[in-house]
N, C-alpha and C positions, 0 to 999 in steps of 0.2 A: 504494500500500500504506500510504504513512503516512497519509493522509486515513482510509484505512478504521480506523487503531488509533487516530488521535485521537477519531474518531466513538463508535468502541465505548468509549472512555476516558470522553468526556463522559457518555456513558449512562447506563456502571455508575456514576456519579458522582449524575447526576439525572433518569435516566429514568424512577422515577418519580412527579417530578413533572410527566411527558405524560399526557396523557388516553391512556383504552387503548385508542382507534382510532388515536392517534396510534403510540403505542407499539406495535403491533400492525405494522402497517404501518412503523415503522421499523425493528423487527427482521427483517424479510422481506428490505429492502433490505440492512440494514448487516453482520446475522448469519449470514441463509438463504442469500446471493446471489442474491435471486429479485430477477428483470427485473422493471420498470416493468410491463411491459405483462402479465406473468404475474401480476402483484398487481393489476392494475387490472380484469381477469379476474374474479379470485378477489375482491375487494370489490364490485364492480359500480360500478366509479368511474374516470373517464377516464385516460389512461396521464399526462396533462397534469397531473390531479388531485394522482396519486398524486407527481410530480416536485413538485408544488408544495408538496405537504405536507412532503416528505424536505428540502425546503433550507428550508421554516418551523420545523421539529424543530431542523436545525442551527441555525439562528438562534439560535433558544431556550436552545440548550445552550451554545451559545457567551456568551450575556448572561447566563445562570447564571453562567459560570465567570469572568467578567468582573468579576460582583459576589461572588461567594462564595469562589473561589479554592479552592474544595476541591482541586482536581488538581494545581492548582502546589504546593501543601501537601504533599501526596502524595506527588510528584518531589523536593521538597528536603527530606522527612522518608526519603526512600530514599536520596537524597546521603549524608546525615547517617550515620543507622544502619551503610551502608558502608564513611566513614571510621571510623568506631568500629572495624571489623571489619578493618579493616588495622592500625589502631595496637593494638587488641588481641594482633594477632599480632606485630608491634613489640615489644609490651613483654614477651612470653615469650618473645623471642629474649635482649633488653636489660636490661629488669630496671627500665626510669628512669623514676623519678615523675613526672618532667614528662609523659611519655604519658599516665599515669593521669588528671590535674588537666586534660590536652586531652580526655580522654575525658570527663570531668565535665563538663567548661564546653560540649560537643557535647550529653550527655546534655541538660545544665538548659536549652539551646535548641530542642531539641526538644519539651521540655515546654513549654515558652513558646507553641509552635507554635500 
């Protein structure tokens, strides 16, 4: 299961920059549940084919996010925004400006992002 939400993670991320046979053929696999062999059917292309193109897609997306880090971005811009939303509620319990000036220095790293 986690392989299938990294996959679709990378995707939404840079899918597309696949060509749309590629991308065509990865969303069958990673989004439709469709089998190898029911896509290699429906394209007119070997079951072998179709395997080899779904772990060249990963490749791809994987050296995407190696060089571009959009996702990990993503993960530690939703870290962030999170603690905001606890010490938010911290400080309408509390009242203490020190929460606010951590909420600040969380905001202005975010933006740096």
């Amino acid at each position: 299961m986690e392989k299938i939400v990294e996959q679709g993670m990378l995707y939404d991320f840079y899918g597309e920059l696949l060509t749309p046979h590629q991308r065509k053929i990865y969303e069958d696999v990673v989004f439709n549940d469709m089998s190898l062999s029911e896509i290699a059917e429906e394209q007119g292309i070997s079951r072998q084919g179709v395997h080899d193109l779904v772990k060249r897609c990963d490749k791809t997306l994987a050296e995407y996010e190696s060089k571009l880090k959009l996702v990990e971005k993503f993960h530690q811009t939703r870290r962030m925004v999170e603690e905001i939303r606890q010490l938010t509620g911290e400080y309408q319990k509390n009242q203490d400006m020190k929460l606010i000036q951590k909420i600040q220095q969380i905001a202005g790293e975010i933006i740096e992002l």
